[in-house]
DSSP file (Angstrom, degrees, kcal/mol; ACC not computed):
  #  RESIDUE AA STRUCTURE BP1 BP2  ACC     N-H-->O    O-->H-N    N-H-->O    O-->H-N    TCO  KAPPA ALPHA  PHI   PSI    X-CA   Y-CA   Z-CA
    1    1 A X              0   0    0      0, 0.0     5,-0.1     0, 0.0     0, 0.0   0.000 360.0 360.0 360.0 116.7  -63.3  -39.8   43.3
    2    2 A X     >  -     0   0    0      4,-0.1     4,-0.5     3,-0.1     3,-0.1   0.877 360.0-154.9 -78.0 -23.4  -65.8  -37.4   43.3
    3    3 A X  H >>  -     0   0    0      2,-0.2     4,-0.9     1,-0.2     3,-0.7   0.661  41.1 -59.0-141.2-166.2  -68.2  -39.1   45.6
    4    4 A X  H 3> S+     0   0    0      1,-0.2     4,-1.8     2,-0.2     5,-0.3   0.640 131.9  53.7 -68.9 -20.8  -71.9  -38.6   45.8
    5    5 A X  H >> S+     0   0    0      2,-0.2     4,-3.0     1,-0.2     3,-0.6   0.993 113.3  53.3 -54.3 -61.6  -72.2  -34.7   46.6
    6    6 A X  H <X S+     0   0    0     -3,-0.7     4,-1.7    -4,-0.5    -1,-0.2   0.639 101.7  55.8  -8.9 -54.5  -69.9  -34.5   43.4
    7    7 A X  H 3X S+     0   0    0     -4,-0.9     4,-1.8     2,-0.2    -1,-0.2   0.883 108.3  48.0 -81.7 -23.7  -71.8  -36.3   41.2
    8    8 A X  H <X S+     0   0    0     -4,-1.8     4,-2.8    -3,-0.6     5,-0.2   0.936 104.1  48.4 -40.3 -90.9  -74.2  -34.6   41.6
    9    9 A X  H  X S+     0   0    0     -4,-3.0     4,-2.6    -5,-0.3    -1,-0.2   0.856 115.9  55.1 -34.6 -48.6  -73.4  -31.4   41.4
   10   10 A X  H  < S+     0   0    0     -4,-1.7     4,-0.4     1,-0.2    -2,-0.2   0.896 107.6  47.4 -63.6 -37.7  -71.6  -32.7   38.0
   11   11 A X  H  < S+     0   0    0     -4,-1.8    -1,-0.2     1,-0.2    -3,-0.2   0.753 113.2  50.2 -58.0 -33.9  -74.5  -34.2   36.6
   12   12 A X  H >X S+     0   0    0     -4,-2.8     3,-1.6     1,-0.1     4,-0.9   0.767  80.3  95.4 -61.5 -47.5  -76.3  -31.3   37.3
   13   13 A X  G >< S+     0   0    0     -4,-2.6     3,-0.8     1,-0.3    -1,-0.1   0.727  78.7  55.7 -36.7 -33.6  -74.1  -28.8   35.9
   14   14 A X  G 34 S+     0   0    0     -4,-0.4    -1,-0.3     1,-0.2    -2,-0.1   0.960 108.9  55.8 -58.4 -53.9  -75.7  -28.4   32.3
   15   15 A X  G <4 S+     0   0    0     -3,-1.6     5,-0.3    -4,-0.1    -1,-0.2   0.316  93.4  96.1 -59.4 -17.8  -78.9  -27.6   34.3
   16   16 A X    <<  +     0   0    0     -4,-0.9    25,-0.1    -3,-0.8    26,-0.1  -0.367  63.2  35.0 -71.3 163.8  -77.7  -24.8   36.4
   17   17 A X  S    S+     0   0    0     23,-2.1    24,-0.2    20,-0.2    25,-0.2   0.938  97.8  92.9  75.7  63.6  -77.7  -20.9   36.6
   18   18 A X  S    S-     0   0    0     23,-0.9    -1,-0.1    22,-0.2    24,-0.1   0.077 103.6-102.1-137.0  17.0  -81.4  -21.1   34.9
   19   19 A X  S    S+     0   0    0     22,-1.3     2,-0.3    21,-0.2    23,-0.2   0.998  70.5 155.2  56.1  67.9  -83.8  -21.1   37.9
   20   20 A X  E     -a   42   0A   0     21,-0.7    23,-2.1    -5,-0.3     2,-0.5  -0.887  41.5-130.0-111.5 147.1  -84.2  -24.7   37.5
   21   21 A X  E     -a   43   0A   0     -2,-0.3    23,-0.2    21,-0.2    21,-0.0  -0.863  12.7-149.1-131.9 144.0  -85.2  -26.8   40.3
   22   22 A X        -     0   0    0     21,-3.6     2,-0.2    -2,-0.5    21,-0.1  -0.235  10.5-161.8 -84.4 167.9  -83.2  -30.2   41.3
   23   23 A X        +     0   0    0     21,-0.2     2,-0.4    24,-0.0    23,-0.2  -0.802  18.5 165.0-103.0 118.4  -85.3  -33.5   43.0
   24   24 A X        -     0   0    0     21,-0.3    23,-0.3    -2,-0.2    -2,-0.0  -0.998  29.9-120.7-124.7 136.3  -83.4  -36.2   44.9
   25   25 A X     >  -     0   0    0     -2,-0.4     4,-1.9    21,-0.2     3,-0.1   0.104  49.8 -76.9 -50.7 180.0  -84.1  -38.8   47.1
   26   26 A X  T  4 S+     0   0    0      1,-0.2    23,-0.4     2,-0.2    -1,-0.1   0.697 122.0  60.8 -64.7 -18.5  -82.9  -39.3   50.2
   27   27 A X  T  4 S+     0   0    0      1,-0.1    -1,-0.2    21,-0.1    22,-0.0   0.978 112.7  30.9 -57.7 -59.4  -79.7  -40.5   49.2
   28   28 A X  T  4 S+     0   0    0     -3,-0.1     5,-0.2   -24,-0.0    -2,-0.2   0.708 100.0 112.7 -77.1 -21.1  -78.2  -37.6   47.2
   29   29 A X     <  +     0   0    0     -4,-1.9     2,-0.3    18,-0.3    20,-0.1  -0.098  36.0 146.4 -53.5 129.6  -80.5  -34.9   49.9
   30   30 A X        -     0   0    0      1,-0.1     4,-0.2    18,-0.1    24,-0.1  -0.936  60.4-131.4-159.7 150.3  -78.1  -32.9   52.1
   31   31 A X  S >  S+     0   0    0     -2,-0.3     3,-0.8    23,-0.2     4,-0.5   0.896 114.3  54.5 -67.4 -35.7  -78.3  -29.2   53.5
   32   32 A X  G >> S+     0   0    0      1,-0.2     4,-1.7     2,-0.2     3,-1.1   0.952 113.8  45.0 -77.2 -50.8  -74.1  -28.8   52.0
   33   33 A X  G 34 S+     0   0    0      1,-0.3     4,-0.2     2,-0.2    -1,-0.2   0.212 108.3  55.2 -88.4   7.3  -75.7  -29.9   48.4
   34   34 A X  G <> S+     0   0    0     -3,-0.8     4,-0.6    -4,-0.2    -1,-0.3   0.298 110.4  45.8-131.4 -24.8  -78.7  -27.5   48.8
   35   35 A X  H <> S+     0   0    0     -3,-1.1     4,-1.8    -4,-0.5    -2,-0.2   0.604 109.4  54.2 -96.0 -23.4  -76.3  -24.4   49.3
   36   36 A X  H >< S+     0   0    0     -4,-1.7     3,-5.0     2,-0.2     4,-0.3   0.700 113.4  41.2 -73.4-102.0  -74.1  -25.3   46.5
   37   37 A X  H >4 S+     0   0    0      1,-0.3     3,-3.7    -4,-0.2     5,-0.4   0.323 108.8  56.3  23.5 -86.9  -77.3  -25.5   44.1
   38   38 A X  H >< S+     0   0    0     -4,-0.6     3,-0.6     1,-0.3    -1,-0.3   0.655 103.5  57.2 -34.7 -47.0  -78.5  -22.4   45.7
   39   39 A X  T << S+     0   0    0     -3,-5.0    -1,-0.3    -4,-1.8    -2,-0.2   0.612 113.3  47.7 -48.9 -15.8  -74.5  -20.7   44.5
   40   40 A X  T <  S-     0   0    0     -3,-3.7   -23,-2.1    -4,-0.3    -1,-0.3  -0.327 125.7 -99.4-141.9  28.6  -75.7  -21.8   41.0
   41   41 A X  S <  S+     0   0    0     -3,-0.6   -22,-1.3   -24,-0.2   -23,-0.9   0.886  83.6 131.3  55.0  32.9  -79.5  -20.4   40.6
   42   42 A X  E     -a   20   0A   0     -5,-0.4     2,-0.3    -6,-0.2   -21,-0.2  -0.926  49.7-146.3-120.3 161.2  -80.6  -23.7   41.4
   43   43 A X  E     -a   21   0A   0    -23,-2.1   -21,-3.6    -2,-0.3     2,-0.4  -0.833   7.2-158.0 -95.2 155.0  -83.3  -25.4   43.9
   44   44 A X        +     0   0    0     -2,-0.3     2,-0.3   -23,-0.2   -21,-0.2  -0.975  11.5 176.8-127.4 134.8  -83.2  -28.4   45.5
   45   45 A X        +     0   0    0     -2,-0.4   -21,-0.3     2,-0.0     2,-0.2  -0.739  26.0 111.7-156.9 119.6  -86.1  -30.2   46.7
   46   46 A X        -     0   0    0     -2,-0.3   -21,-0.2   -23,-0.2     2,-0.1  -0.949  55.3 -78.5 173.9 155.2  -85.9  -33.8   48.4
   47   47 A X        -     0   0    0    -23,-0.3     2,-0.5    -2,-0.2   -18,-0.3  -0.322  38.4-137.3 -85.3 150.8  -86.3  -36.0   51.4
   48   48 A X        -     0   0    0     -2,-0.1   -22,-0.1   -18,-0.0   -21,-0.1  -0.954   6.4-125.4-141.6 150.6  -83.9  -36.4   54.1
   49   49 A X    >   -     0   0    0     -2,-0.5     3,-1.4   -23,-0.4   -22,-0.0   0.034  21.6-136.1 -90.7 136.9  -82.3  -39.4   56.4
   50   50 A X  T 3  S+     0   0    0      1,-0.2    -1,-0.1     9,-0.0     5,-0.1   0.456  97.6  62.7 -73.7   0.1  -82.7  -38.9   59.8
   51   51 A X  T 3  S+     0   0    0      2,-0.1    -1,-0.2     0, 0.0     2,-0.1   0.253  73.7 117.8 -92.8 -24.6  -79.2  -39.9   60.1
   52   52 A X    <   -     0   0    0     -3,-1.4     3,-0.3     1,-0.1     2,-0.0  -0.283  63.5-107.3 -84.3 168.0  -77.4  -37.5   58.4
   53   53 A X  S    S+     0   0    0      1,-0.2    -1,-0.1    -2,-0.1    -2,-0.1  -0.342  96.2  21.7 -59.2 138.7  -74.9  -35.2   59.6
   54   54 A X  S    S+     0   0    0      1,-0.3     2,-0.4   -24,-0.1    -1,-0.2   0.945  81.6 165.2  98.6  41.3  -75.4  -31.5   60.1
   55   55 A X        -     0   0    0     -3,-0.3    -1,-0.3     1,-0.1     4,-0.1  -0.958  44.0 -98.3-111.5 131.9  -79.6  -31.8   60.2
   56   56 A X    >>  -     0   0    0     -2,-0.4     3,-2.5     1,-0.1     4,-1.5   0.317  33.7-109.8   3.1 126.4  -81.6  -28.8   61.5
   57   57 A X  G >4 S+     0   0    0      1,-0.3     3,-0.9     2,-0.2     4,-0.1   0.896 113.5  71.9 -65.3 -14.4  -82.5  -29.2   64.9
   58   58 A X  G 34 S+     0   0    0      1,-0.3    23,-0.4     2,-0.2    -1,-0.3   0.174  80.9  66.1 -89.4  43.9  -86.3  -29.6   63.3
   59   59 A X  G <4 S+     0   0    0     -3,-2.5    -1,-0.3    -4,-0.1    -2,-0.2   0.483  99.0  52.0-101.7 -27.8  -85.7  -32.7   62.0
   60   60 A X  S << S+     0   0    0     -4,-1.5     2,-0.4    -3,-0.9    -2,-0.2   0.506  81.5 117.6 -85.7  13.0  -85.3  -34.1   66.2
   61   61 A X        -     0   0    0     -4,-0.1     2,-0.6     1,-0.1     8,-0.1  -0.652  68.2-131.2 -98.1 131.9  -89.2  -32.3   67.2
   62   62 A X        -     0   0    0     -2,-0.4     2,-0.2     1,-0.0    -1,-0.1  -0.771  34.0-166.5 -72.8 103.6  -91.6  -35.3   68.3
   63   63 A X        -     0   0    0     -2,-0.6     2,-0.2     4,-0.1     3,-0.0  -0.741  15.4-126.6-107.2 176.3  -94.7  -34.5   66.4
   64   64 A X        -     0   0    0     -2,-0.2     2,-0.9     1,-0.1    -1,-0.1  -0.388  45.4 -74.5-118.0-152.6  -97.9  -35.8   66.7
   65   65 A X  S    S+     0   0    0      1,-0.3     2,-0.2    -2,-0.2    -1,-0.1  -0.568 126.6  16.3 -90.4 120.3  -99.9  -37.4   63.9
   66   66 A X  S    S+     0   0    0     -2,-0.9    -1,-0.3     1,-0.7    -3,-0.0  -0.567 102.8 135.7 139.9 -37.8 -101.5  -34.5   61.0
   67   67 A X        -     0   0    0     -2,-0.2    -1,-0.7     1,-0.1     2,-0.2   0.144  38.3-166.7 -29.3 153.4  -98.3  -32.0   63.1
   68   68 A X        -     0   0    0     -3,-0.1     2,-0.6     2,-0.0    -1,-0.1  -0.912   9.4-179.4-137.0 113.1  -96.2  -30.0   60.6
   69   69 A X        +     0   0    0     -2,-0.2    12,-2.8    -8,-0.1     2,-0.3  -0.916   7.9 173.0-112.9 125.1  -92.9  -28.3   61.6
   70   70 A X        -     0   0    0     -2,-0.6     2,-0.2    10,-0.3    10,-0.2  -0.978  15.5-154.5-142.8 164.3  -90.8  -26.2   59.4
   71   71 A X        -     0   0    0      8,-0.4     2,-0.3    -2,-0.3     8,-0.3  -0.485   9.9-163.1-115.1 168.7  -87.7  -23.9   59.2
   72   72 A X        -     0   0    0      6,-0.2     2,-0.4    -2,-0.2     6,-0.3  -0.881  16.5-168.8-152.2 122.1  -86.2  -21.1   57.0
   73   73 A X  B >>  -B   77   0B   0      4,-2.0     3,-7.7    -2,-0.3     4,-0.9  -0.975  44.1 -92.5-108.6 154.5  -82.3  -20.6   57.7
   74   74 A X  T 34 S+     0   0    0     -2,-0.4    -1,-0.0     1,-0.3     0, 0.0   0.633 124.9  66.8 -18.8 -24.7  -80.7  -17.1   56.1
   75   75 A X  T 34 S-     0   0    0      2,-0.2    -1,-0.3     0, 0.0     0, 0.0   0.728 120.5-108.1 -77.2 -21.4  -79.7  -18.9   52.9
   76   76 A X  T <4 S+     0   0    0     -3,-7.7     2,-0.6     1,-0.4    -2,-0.1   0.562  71.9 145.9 110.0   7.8  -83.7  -19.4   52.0
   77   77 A X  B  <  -B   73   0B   0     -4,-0.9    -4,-2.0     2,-0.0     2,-0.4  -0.782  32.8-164.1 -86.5 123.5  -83.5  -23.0   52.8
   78   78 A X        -     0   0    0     -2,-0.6     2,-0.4    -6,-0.3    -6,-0.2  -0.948   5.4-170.3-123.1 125.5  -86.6  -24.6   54.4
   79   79 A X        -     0   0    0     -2,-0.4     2,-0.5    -8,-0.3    -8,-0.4  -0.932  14.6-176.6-111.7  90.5  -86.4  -27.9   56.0
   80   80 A X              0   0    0     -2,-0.4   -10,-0.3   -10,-0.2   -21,-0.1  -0.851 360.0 360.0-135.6 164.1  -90.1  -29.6   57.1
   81   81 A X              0   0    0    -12,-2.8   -11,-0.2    -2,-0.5    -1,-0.2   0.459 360.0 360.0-133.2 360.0  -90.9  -32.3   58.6
């Protein structure tokens, strides 16, 4: 079973390695599936559950209504919320 990070990534594969860039909802979104990509000349760009594991501590800042917070970590990955 691959299960959904897997499929992904498999589904994807014709579509890598060309500076192509991925979309997914919040179901398939994850920071581990956004560094694989990223191995493969790809972008990822999609929403993500406030619930999942592993999330950037600026997914937990209390903003207030028009606020914008975002993040960069060393892989180039920007998370904002």
């Amino acid at each position: 079973v691959l299960g959904v990070f897997g499929v992904v990534v498999d589904l994807s594969r014709p579509y890598l390695n060309n500076s192509r860039t991925l979309v997914t909802d919040n179901f398939y979104t994850s920071l581990t599936l956004a560094n694989e990509l990223l191995k493969n000349d790809t972008h990822l760009v999609g929403t993500l559950r406030s619930n999942r594991v592993k999330l950037p501590e600026v997914m937990k800042a209390k903003l207030n209504k028009g606020q914008i917070i975002g993040k960069e970590n060393t892989d180039g990955i920007v998370v904002a919320k």
